[in-house]
LONU-953221 format. One record per atom (N, C-alpha, C): x, y, z; residue in one letter. Coordinates in steps of 0.001 Angstrom, whole numbers, padded with zeros to 6 digits, always signed. Example, Ala and Ser with C-alpha at 12.3 -4.5 7.8 and 13.67 -1.06 7.14 Angstrom:
+013190-005690+007800A+012300-004500+007800A+013200-003300+007800A+012850-002250+007080S+013670-001060+007140S+012900+000030+007870S
// end
This chain:
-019591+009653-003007X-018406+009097-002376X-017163+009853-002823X-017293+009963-004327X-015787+010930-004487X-015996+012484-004025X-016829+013062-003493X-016732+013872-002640X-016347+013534-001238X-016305+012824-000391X-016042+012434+001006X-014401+011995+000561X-013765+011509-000862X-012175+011398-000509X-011611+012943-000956X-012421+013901-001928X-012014+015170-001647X-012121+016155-000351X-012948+015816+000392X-013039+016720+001399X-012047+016327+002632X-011511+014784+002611X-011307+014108+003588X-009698+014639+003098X-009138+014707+002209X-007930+014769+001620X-007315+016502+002100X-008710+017207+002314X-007872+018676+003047X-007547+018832+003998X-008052+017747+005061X-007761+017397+006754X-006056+017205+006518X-005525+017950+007654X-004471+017474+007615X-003801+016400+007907X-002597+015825+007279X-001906+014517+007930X-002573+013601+009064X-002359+014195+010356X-002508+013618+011469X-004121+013426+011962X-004534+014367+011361X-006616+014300+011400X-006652+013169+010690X-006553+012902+009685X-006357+011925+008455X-006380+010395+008858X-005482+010710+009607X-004950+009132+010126X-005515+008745+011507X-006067+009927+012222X-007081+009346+013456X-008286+009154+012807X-008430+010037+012048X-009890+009217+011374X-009718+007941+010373X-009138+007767+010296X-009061+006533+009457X-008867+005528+010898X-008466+005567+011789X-008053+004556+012788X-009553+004697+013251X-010254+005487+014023X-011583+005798+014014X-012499+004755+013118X-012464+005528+012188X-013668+004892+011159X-013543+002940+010387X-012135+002886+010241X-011808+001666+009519X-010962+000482+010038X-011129-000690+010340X-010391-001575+010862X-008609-001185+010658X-007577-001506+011660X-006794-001035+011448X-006074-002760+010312X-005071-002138+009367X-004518-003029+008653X-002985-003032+009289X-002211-002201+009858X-001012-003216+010166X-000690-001890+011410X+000710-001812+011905X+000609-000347+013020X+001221+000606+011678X+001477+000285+010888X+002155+001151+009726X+000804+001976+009173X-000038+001363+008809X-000877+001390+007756X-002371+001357+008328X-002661+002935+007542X-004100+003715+008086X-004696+003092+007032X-006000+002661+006347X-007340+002991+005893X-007903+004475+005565X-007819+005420+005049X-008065+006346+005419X-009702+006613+004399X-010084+006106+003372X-011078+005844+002884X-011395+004780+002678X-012176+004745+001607X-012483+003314+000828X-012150+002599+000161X-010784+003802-000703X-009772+003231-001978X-008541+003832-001433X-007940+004347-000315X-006580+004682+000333X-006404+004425+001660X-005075+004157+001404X-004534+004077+002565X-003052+005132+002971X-002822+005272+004120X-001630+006162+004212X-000926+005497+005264X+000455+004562+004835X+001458+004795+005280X+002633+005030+005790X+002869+005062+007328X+004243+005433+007320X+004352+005339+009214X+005571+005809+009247X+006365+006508+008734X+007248+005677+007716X+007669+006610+006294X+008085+005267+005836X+009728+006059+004956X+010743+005338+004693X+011802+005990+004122X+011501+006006+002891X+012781+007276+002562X+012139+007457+001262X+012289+007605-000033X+013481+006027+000044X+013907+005244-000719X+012536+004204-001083X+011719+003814-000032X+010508+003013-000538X+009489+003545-001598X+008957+004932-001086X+008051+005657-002299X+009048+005780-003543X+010593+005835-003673X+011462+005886-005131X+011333+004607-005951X+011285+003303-004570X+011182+002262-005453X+009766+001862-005731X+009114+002164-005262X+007442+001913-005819X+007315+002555-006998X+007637+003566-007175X+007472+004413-009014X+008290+004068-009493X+009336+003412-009006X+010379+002811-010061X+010105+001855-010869X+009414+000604-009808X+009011-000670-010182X+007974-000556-010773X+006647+000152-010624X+005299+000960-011567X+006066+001283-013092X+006780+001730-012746X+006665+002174-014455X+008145+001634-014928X+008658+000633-014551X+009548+000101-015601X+009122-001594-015483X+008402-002556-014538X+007427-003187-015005X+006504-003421-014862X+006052-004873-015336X+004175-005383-015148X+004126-005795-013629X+004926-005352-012785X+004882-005949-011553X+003654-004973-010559X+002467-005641-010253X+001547-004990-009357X+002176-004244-008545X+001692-002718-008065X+001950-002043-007396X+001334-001180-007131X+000321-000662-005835X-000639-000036-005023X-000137+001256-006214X-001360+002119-006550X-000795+003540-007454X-000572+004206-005822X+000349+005408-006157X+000612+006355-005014X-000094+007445-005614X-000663+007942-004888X-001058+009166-004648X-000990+010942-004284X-000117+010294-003190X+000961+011491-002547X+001800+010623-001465X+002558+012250-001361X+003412+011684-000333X+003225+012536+000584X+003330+012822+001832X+003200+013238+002907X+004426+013878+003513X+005215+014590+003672X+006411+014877+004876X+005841+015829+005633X+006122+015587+006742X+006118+016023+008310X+007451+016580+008307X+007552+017914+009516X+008453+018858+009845X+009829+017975+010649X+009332+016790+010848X+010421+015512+011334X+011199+014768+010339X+010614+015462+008925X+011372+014449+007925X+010981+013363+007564X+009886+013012+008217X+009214+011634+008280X+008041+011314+007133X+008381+010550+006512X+007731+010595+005049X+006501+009683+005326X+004973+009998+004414X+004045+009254+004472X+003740+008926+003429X+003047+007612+002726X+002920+007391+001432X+001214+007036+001639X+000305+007790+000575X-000812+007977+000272X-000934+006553-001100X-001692+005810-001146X-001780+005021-001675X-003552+004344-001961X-003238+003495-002987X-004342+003034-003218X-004626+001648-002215X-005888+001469-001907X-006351+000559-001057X-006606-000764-001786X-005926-001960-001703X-006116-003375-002262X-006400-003934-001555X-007745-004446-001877X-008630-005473-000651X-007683-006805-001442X-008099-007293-000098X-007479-008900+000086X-007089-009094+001166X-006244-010993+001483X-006243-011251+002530X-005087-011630+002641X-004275-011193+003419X-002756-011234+003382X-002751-012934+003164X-000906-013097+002321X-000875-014094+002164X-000660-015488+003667X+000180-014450+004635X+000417-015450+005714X-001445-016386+005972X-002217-015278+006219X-003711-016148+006518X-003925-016977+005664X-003828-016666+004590X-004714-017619+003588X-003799-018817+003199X-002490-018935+003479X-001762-019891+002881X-002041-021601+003782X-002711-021352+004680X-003062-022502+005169X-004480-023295+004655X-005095-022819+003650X-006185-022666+002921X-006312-022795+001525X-005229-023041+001243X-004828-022960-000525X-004790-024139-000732X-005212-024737-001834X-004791-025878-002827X-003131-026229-002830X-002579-027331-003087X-001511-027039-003936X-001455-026335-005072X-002412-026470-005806X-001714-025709-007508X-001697-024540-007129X-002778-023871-005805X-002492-022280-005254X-001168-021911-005485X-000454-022664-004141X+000748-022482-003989X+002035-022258-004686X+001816-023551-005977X+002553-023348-007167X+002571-022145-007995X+000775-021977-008089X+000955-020949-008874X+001454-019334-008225X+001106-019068-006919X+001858-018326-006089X+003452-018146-006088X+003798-019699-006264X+004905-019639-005721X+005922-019048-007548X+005098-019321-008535X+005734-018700-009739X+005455-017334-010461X+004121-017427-009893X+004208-015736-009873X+005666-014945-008853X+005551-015165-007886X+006604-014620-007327X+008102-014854-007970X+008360-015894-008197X+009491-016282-009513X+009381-015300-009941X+008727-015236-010649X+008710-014163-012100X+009078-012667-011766X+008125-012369-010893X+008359-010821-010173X+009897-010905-009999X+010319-011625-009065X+011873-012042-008241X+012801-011191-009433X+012575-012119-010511X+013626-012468-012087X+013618-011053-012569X+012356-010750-012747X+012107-009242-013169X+012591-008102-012571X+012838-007976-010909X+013384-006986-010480X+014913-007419-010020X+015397-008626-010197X+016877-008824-010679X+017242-008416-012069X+016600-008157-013457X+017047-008070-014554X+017015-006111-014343X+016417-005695-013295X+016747-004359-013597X+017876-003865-012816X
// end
């Protein structure tokens, strides 16, 4: 398998992302699948990939690792990322416990507090 994300990684950009639309359920119109553990994307500004390594390494706040970044001759930035299975929160929130929710709802607190104190 870690041969198929090296070989898949020399295709360029746009091969990349039809095969990932191809091969893998699509996750949003932003956002390719492009293996098993990435996703790519975009188009995305690129103030977002500054604040994703920002927030990675100054706190404990979860954040997809990046991988690369992508620019196109349009300026148009792509972000290579790690793939986090799960089920978005809008679906599942009709499905949760209360203490889910609570505890959801203070995790997010916390994150909130944390990227106000920076």
């Amino acid at each position: 398998m870690g041969l198929s994300i090296s070989v898949l990684s020399v295709f360029p950009l746009r091969l990349r992302l039809w095969l990932g639309r191809l091969l893998f359920r699509p996750l949003s119109r932003a956002a390719v699948r492009v293996s098993w553990h990435r996703v790519i994307k975009g188009p995305c500004n690129p103030t977002e990939v500054e604040a994703m390594q920002y927030v990675a390494s100054h706190t404990t706040i979860p954040v997809p690792r990046v991988y690369a970044v992508h620019t196109e001759p349009n300026d148009f930035i792509y972000i290579e990322m790690a793939y986090v299975p799960g089920e978005a929160l809008d679906e599942a929130w009709a499905d949760l416990s209360t203490d889910q929710k609570y505890s959801i709802f203070a995790d997010l607190k916390q994150h909130l507090s944390t990227l106000r104190e920076l």
